[in-house]
Steps between C-alpha positions, in 0.01 A plus 500: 500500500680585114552843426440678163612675224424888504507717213514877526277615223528869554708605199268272302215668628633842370669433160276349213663283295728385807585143533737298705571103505546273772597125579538330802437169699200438723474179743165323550612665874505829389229491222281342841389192285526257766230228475217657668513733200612247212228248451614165618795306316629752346834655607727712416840334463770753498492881429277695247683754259294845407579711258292813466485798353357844610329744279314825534243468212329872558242424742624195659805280597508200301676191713600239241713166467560140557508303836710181499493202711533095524221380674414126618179380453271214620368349220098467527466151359788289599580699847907488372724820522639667190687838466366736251659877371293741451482867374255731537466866326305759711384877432365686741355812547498800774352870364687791579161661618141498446364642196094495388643523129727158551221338687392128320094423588497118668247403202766569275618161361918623532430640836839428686490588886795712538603655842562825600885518614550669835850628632858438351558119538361239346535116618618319217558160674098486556444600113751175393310304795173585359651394178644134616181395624245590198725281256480189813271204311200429672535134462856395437620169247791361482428411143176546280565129426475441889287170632494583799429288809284146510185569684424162621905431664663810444801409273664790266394369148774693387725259646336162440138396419329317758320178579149687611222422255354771286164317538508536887182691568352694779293255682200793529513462112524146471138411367522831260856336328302177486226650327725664246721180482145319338466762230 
């Protein structure tokens, strides 16, 4: 089980204007990204660094900054590993209290869910988290220029071309390339 990072917000809460700054290192332990959470092949390699900074803005706490890390990645075409860094800036969020006047109507096209902060201590290691995995590609490459794999033997085209004809067809659609073939 990782632990987190607390912050006690309660002099932020009361002073407008306040702000305070933070950095620190997180784990893929302690941030809980262990591969259940991360989708598959991608890993995070060593430790992530956060920096973030703490501001009362009048009627909310403002949680802003960068998140850090190397990741390795599986690439999605030629299946080889490949280490990538990435950084990630985040803002978040949490109101102070619940005001009619503040209120944002969902039709409203800059509506931006924002929760309502309850108690003294905030978890910052789940805001970075949160972070780390919205800037995760869906679909990894190890290169735009990437060939991937051969589909008929397998070989990484990257690598070396293969012997496998481009012309090899899928016998179901045999008659349909000879058709075409005749035009």
């Amino acid at each position: 089980m990782g632990w987190s990072v607390l912050i006690n917000v309660s002099e932020a809460k009361k002073t407008p204007g306040f702000y305070q700054e933070y950095s620190w290192r997180e784990t893929a332990q302690s941030l809980q990204l262990h591969e259940s959470v991360l989708q598959e092949g991608i890993w995070l390699v060593d430790q992530a660094d956060v920096h973030m900074k703490v501001s009362n803005v009048t009627d909310r706490l403002l949680f802003s900054g960068t998140v850090s890390a190397r990741i390795k990645l599986t690439c999605g075409r030629c299946l080889a590993e490949f280490l990538e860094d990435i950084s990630v800036a985040f803002k978040e969020h949490l109101l102070l209290s619940v005001d009619k006047t503040h209120q944002v109507e969902n039709d409203d096209p800059m509506f931006e869910p924002v929760e309502l902060l309850e108690g003294n201590m905030v978890d910052a290691t789940e805001i970075a988290a949160d972070a780390l995995l919205s800037c995760l590609p869906m679909n990894p490459l190890c290169s735009e220029e990437c060939l991937g794999l051969c589909p008929v033997c397998g070989q990484d085209l990257n690598q070396k071309t293969c012997e496998c004809s481009e012309k090899e067809v899928d016998p179901r659609l045999a008659v349909l390339a000879e058709w075409l073939d005749k035009k």
